[in-house]
VEXMI-368927 format. One line per 10 residues: number of its first residue (from 1); their letters; for each residue y, z, x of C-alpha. Coordinates in pm, 1 decimal, padded with zeros to 6 digits. Each point is the difference from the previous one (the first is absolute). Layout:
<recs>
NUM = A = Y,Z,X | ... .
</recs>
This chain:
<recs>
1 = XXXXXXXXXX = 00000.0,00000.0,00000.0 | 00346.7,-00078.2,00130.2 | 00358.5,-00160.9,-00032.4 | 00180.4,00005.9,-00372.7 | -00189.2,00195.0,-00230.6 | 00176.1,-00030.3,-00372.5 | -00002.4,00264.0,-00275.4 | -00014.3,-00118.9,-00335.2 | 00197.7,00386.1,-00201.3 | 00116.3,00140.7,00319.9 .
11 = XXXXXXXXXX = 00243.5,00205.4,-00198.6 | -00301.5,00174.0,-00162.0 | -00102.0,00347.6,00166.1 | -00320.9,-00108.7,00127.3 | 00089.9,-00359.0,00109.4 | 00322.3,00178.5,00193.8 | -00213.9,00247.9,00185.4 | -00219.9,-00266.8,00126.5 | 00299.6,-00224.4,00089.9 | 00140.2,00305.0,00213.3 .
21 = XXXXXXXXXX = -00393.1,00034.9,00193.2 | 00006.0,-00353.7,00073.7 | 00382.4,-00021.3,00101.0 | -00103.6,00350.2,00262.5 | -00348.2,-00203.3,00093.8 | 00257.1,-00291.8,00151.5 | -00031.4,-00274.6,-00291.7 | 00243.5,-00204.6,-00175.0 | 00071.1,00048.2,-00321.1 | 00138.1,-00171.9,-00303.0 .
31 = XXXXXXXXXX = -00068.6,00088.9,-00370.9 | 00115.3,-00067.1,-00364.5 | 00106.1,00209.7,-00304.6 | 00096.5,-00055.2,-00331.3 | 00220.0,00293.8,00028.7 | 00198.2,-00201.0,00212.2 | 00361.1,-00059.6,-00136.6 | 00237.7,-00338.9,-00016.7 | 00286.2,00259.3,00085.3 | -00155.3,00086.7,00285.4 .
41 = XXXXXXXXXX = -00091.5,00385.4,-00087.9 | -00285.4,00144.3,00155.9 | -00179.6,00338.8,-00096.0 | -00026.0,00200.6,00320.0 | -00347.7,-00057.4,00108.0 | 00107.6,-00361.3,00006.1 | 00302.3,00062.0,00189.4 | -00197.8,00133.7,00278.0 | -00234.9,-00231.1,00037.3 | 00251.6,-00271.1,00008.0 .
51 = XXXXXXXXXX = 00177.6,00244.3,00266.9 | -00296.0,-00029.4,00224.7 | -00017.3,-00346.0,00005.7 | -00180.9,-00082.5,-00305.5 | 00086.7,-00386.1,-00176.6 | -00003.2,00089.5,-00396.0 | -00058.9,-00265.5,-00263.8 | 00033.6,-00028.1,-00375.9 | -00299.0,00000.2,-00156.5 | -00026.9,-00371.9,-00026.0 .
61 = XXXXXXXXXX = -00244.0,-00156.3,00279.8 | 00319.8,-00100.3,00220.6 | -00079.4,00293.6,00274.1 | -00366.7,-00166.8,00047.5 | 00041.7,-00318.5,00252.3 | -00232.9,-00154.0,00304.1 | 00080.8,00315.2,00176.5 | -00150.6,00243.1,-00190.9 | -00329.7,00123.4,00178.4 | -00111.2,00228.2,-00316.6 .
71 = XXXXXXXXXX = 00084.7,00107.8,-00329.1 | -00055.0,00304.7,-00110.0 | -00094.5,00099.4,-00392.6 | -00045.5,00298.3,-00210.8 | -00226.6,00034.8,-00309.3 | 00327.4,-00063.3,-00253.8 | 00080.4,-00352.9,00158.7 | -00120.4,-00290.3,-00211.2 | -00091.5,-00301.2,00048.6 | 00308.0,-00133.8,-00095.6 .
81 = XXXXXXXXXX = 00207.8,00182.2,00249.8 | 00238.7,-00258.2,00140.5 | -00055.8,00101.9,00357.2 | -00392.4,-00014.3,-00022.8 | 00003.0,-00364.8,-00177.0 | 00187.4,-00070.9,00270.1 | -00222.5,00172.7,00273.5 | -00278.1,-00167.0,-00156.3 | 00135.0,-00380.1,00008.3 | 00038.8,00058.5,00390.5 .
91 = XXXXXXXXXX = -00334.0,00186.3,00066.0 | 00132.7,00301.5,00106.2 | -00241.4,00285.5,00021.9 | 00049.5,00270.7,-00268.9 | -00112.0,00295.8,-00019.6 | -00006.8,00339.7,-00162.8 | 00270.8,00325.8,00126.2 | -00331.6,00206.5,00002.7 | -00217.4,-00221.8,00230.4 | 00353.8,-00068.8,00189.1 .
101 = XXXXXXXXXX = 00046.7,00411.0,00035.7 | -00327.8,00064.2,00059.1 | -00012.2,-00304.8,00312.6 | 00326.6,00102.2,00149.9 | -00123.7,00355.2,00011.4 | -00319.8,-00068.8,00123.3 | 00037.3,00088.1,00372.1 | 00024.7,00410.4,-00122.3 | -00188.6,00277.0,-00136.6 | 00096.3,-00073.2,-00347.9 .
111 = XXXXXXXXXX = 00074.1,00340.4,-00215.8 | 00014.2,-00167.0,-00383.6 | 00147.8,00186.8,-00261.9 | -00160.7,-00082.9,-00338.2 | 00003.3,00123.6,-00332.1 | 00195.8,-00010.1,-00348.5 | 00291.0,00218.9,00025.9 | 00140.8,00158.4,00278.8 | -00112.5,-00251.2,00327.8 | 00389.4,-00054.5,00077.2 .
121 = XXXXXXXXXX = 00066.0,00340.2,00043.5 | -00369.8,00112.2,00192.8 | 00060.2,-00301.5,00233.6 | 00389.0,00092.7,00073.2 | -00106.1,00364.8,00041.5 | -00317.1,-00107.4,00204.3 | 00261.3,-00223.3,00229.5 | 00191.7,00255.9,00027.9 | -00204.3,00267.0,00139.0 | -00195.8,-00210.6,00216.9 .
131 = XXXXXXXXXX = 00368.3,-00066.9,00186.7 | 00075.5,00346.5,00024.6 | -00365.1,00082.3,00143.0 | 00058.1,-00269.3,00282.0 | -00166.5,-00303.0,-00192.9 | 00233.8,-00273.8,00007.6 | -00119.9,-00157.5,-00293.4 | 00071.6,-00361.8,-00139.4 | 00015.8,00086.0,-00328.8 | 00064.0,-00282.0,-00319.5 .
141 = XXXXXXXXXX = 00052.6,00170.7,-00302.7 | 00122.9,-00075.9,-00389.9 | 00273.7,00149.1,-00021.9 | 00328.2,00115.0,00262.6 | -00012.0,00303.6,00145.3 | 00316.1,00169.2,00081.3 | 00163.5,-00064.2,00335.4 | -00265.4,-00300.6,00092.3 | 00273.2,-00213.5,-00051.3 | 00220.2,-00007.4,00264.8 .
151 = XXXXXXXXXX = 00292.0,00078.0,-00207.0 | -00072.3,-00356.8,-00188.7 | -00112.5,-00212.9,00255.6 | -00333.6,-00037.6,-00065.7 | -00248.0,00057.0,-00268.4 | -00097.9,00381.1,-00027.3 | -00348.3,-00006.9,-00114.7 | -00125.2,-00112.5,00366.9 | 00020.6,00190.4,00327.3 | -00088.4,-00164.4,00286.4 .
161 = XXXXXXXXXX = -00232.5,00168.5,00235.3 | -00209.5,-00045.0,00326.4 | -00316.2,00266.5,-00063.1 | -00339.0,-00082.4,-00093.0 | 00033.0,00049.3,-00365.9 | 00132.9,-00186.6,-00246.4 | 00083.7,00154.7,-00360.3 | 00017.4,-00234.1,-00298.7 | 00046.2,00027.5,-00410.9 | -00259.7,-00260.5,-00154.6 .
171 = XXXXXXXXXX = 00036.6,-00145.3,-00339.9 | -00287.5,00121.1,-00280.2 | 00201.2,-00199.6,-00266.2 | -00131.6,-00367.7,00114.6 | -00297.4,00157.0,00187.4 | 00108.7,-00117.0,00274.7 | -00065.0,00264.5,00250.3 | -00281.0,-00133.8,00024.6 | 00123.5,-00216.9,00254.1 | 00042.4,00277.7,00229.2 .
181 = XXXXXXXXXX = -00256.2,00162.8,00260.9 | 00136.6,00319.9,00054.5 | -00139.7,00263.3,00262.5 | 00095.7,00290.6,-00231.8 | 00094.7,00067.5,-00339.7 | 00181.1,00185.5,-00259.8 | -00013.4,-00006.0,-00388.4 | 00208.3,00167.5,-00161.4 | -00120.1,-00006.5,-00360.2 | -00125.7,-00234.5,-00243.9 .
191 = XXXXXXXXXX = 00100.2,-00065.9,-00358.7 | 00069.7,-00257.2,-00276.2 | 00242.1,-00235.1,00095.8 | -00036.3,-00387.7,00056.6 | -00334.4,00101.1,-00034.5 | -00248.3,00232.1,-00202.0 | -00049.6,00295.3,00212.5 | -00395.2,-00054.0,00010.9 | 00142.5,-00299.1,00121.2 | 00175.8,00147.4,00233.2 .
201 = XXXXXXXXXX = -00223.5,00221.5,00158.6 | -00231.8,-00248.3,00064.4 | 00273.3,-00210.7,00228.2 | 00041.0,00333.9,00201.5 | -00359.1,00064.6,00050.7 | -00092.9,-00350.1,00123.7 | 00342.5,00017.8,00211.2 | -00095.0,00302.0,00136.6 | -00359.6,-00028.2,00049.1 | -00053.3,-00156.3,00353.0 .
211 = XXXXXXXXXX = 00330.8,00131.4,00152.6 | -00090.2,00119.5,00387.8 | 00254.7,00327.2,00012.1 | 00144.4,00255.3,-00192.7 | 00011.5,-00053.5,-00388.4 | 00222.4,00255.3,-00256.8 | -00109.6,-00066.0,-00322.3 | 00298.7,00166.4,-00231.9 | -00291.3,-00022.7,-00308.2 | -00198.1,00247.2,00176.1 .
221 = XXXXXXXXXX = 00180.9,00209.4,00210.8 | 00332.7,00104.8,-00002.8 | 00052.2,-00030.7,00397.3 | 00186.6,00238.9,00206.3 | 00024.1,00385.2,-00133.2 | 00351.8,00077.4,-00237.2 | 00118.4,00178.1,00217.1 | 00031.9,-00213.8,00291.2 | 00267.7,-00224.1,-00207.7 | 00231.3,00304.5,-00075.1 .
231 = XXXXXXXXXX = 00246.3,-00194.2,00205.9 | 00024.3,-00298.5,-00143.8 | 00361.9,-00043.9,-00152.4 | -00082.9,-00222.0,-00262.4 | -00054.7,00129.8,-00338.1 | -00285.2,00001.6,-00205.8 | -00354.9,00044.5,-00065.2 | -00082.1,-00350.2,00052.9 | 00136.3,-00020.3,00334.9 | -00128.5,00317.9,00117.9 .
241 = XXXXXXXXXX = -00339.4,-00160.1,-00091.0 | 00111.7,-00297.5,00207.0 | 00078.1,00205.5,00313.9 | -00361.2,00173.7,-00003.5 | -00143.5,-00373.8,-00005.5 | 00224.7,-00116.1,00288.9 | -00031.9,00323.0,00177.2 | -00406.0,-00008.6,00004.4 | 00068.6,-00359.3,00128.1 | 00152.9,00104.2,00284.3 .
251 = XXXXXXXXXX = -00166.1,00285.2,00074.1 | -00353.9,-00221.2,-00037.1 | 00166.9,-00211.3,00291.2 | 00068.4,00216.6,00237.0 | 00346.5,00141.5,-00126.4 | 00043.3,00383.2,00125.4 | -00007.0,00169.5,-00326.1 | 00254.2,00290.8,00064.9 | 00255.7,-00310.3,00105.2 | -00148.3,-00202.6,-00262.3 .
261 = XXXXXXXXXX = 00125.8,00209.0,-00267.3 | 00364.7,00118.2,00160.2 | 00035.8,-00367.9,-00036.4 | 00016.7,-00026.1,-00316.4 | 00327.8,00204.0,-00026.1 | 00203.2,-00293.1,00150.9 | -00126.5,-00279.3,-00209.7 | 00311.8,-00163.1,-00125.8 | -00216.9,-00118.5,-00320.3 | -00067.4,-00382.8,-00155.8 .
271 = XXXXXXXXXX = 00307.9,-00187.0,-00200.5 | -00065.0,-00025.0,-00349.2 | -00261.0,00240.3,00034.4 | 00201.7,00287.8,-00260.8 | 00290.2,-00085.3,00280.9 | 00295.7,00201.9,-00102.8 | 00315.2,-00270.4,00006.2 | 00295.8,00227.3,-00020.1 | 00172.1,00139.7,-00313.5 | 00242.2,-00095.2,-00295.5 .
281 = XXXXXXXXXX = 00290.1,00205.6,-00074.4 | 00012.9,00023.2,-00400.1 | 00192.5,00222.0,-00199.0 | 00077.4,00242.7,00279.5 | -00421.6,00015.2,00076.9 | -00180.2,-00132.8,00285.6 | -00309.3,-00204.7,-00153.0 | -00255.4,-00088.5,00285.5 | -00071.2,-00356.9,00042.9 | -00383.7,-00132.9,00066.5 .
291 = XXXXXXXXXX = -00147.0,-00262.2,00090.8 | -00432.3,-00090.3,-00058.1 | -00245.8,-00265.4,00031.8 | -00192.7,00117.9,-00282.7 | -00166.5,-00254.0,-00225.6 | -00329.4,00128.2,-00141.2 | -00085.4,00320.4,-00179.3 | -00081.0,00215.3,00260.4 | 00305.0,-00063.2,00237.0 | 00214.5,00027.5,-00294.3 .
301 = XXXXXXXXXX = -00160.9,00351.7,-00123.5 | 00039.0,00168.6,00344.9 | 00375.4,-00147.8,00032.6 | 00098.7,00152.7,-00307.9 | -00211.6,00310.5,00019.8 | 00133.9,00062.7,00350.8 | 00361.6,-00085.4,-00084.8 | 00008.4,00238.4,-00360.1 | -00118.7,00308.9,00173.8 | 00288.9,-00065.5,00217.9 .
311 = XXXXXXXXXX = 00265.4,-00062.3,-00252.4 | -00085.0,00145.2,-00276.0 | 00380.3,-00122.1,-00227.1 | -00194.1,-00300.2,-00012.9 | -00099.4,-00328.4,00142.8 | 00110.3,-00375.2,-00069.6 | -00256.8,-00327.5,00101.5 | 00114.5,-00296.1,00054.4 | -00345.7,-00200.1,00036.8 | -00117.2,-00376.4,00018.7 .
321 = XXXXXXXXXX = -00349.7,-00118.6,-00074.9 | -00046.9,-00211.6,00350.4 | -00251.8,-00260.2,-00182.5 | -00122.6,-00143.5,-00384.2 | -00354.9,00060.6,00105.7 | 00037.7,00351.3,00104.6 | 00237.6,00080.3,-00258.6 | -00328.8,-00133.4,-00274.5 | -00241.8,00162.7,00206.5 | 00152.7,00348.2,00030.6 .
331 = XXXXXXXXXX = 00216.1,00009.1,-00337.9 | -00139.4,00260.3,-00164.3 | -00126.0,00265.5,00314.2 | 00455.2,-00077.6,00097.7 | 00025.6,00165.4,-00349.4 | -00219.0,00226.4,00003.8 | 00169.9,00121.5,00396.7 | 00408.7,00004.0,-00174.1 | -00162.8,00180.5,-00301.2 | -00143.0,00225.7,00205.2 .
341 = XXXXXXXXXX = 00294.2,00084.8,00258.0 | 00268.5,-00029.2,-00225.2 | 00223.3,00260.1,-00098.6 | 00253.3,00011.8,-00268.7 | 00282.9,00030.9,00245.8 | -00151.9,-00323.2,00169.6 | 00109.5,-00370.7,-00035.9 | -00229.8,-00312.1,00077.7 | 00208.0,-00334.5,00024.0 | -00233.9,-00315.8,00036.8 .
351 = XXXXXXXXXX = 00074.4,-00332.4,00117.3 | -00160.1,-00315.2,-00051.1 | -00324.2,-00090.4,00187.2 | 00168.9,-00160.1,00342.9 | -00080.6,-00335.5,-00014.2 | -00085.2,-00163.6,00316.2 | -00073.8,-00367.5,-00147.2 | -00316.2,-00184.7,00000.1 | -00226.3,-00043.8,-00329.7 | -00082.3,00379.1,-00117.1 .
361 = XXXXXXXXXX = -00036.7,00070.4,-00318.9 | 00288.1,00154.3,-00133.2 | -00137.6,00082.8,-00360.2 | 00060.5,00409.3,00062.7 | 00284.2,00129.0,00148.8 | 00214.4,00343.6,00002.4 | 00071.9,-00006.9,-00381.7 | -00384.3,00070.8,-00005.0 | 00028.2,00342.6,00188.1 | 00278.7,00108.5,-00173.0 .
371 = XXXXXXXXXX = -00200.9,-00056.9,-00330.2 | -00262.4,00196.6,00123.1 | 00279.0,00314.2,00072.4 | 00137.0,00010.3,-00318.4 | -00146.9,00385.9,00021.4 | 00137.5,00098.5,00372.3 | 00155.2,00350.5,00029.9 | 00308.9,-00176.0,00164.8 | 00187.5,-00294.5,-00075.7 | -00106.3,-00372.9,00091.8 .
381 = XXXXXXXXXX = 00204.0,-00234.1,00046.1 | -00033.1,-00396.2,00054.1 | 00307.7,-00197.3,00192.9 | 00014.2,-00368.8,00013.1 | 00071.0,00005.4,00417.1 | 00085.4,00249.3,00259.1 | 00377.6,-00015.9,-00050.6 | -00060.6,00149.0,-00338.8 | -00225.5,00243.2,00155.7 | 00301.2,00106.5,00229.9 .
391 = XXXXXXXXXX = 00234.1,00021.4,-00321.2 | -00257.8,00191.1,-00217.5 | -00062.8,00263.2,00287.4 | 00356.4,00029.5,00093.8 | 00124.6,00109.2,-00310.9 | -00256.5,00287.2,-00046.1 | -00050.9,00141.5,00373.7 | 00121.2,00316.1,-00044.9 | -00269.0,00076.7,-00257.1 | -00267.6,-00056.3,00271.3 .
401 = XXXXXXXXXX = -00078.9,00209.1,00314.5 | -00134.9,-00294.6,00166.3 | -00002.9,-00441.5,-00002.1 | -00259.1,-00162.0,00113.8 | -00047.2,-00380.1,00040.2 | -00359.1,-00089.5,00020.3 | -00296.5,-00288.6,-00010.8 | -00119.3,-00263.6,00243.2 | 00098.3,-00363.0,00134.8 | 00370.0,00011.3,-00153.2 .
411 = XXXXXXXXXX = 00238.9,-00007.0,00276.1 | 00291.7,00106.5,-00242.9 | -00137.4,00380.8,-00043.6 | 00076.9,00105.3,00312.2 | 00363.3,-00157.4,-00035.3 | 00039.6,00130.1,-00315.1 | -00083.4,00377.3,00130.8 | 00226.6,-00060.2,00319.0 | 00302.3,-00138.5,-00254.3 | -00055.9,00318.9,-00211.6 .
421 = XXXXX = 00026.1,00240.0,00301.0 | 00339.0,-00219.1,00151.9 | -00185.8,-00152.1,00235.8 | -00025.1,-00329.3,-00129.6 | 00276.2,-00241.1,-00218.1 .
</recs>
């Protein structure tokens, strides 16, 4: 593999991570997103790649010439996709960001973080304390952590390192982690999501079945004891769970457990991981602002659990459903999650289903959920975009203790939280 290598969603989290390993490996790199503006606005992640040298394209086959040595492809592209007709016509080898990952990675001991909620935050943690234990870890994770970014000048959910082990997030959703040979393993839990969870479980135990080194298997064991994560500063029952996965990692490798665990207490935590933005000055009361990449049931339940114990005036959601087939798939257990964490002091403001093209079937959207929450302790409300999300939540902040923004893939979540907090126009 060498010369131009092409990304076909390089703004997307996983597609950016791998565009920031192959830009440290020494590669070229060009890519394409639909995200991409005719003004000229880029979201940050974009910004920095174009910083480091990175050509962007619209999505429209134009970035794809006689040049281009490989194009790379998630799961969502389709065969339509401008920029792989195009790669096509010229017989330019495609392939998929998990056998892509998985090849550039290759020359480590490969640490991969599976599971259905919580991998971002075990393989961040993981990272981290392997660093502070004298690992030097190459680590390629799904979502930023904080500080990894060089104040904007690259993307933060790689670090480059130069030890022996790499530590990687792979992708249940598509199954294709299958792609990846890992030396070691962690999985963090297994539930219904994209799949049933017998489903599930059965893509974890063939994954994990012939793997060489250390395996932590979050379904039966709970890793590390409690209180060996008493340090960790993020909040939460779900990411002290986390820690005790990552921690036994480490440990399993060789960590020192003593420094192992005095580690933890300088982790600087994930973005969009219950990241807290800043605040909103309303009516003469600070309301904390949040940011989350929850999108399924669980992830939303131990958001709002973890956020209502700690502001107990009340809590306001602004949330997205990040696809039409997970939105059908998981309609009623999303119910059955607000129902159940609601309060009457709470507020739950849906958006449409973001919409990132193609030929989905759009036949349920939002309107459905709120249907279904007709009897939520709190109120529900749907908005037509994000600017009326902004108006809705302005006008009632000071009745909340806490706003978060939350769901996957939209970009404008994050921007929205930042432009509530005055960090953002």
């Amino acid at each position: 593999m060498g010369g131009s290598i092409h990304l076909v969603g390089i703004g997307g989290v996983g597609m950016s991570a791998l565009a920031q390993a192959y830009l440290d490996a020494g590669y070229a790199v060009s890519g394409a997103d639909r995200s991409l503006r005719s003004d000229g606005r880029r979201t940050p992640v974009l910004e920095a790649l174009a910083t480091e040298g990175v050509h962007l394209f619209p999505d429209d086959g134009s970035g794809v010439g006689v040049g281009t040595n490989r194009l790379v492809v998630s799961t969502a592209i389709e065969d339509t996709n401008p920029d792989l007709v195009a790669a096509r016509a010229l017989g330019t080898p495609v392939v998929h960001r998990a056998a892509a990952l998985s090849e550039l990675l290759s020359a480590r001991k490969l640490v991969a973080v599976a599971g259905t909620c919580g991998k971002s935050t075990v393989t961040a943690i993981l990272g981290h304390v392997l660093v502070e234990c004298g690992f030097d870890p190459l680590v390629v994770n799904g979502a930023q952590v904080v500080g990894w970014d060089a104040n904007g000048t690259r993307v933060g959910s790689v670090r480059n390192g130069a030890g022996e082990y790499a530590v990687a997030e792979v992708d249940e959703s598509d199954k294709s982690l299958t792609a990846f040979h890992p030396y070691a393993a962690i999985v963090t839990n297994a539930s219904a999501d994209h799949y049933s969870k017998e489903e599930m479980d059965s893509v974890f135990d063939a994954f994990i079945r012939d793997i060489p080194g250390p395996v932590i298997d979050g379904r039966v064991t709970d890793g590390a004891p409690a209180e060996a994560v008493e340090k960790l500063p993020m909040p939460g029952a779900h990411n002290r769970a986390n820690a005790r996965l990552a921690l036994a990692m480490a440990i399993a490798l060789g960590a020192d457990p003593a420094k192992a665990s005095a580690a933890l207490a300088t982790f600087p935590g994930v973005e969009r991981r219950l990241q807290r933005v800043g605040s909103v000055l309303c009516g003469g009361r600070e309301v904390a602002v949040y940011d989350d990449y929850a999108h399924n049931p669980e992830k939303l339940h131990a958001m709002w659990t973890t956020l209502a114990e700690a502001y107990p005036r009340g809590v306001a959601a602004v949330w997205r459903p990040h696809g039409y087939g997970p939105l059908r798939k998981m309609l009623e257990s999303l119910a059955a999650a607000f129902r159940s964490v609601m309060r009457p002091q709470d507020a739950l403001v849906l958006l449409p289903v973001y919409d990132a093209g193609g030929t989905a079937d759009r036949s349920v959207n939002s309107d459905a959920l709120v249907a279904l929450l007709e009897d939520a302790p709190g109120a529900v409300k749907l908005v037509s975009d994000l600017e009326e999300a902004e108006k809705y939540l302005r006008a009632r902040a000071d009745a909340f203790g806490a706003i978060v923004t939350a769901g996957a893939r939209d970009p404008g979540l994050p921007v929205l939280a930042r432009r509530l907090a005055g960090k953002e126009r």
